[in-house]
C-alpha positions in Angstrom: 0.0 0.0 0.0 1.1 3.3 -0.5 -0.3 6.9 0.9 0.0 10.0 -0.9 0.3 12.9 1.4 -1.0 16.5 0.0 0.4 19.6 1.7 -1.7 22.3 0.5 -0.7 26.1 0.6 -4.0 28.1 0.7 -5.7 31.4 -0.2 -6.9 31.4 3.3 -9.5 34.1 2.2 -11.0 31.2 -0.3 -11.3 28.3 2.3 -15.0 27.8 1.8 -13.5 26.9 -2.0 -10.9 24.8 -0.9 -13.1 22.9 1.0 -16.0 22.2 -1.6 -13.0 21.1 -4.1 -11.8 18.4 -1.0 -15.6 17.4 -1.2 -15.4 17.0 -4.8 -12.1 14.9 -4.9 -13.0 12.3 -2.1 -15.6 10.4 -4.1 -13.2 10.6 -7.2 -10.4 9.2 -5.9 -12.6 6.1 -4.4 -14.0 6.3 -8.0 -10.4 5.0 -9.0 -10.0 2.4 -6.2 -8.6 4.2 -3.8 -9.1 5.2 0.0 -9.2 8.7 0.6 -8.5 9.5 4.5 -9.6 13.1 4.1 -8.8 16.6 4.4 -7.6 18.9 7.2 -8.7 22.6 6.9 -6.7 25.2 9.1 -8.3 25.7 12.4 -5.7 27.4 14.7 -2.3 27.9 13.6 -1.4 29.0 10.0 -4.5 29.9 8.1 -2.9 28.8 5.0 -2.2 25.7 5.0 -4.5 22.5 4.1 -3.6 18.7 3.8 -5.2 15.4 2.1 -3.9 11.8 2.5 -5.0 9.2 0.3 -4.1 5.1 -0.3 -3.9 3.3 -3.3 -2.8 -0.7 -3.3 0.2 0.5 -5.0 2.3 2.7 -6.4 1.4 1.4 -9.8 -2.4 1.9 -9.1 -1.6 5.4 -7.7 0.0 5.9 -11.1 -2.9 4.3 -13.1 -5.3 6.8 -10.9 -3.5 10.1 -12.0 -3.8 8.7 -16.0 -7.4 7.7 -15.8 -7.8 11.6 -13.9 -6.8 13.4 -17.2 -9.1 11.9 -19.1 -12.1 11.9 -16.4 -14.9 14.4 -17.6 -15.6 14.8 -13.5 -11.7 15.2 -12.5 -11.4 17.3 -14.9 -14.1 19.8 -14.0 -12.3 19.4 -10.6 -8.9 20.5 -11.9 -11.1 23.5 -13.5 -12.8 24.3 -11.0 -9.3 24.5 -8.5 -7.8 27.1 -11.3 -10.9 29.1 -12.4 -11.3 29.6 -7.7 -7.4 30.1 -7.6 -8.4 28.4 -4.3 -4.5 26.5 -4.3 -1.2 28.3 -4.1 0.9 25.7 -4.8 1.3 22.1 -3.3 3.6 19.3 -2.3 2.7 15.6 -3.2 4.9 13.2 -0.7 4.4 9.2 -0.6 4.7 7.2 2.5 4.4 3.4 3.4 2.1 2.5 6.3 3.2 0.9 9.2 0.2 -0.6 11.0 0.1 -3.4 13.9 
């Protein structure tokens, strides 16, 4: 299994945004087989910065996932939707192995 971490820089004035696009992406990503654990909005702290974690079997289904998302009519309004709100600064993409019992 792998996790793919999001650390999302934020127009902190455009939250309510961000947040409806994290609405939008959690279905899609199951969509594609994978387990989305979420996103965490700033609440104290930094007021620009947002994060998103989610698991695919694989690296190789990750990578299967992010093809099949270019050519997705709902992904794509997604993407659109992200750039037209200007919602996102900029983000990181990091992958991690879980570790469980």
């Amino acid at each position: 299994m792998i996790t793919c971490h999001l650390r999302y820089v934020i127009d902190p004035f455009k939250l309510k945004e961000f947040e409806h696009y994290g609405k939008v992406w959690i279905p899609l990503v199951k969509k594609f087989g994978g387990i989305h654990h979420g996103y965490l909005l700033p609440s104290e702290g930094a007021n620009n910065i947002a994060l998103a974690s989610f698991s695919f079997p694989s690296l190789a289904a990750y990578e299967e996932y992010r093809a099949k998302s270019f050519n997705d009519a709902e992904c794509l309004a997604a993407f659109k939707y992200a750039e037209e709100t200007r919602c996102i600064v900029s983000y990181e993409r990091t992958f991690f192995r879980p570790v469980f019992e």
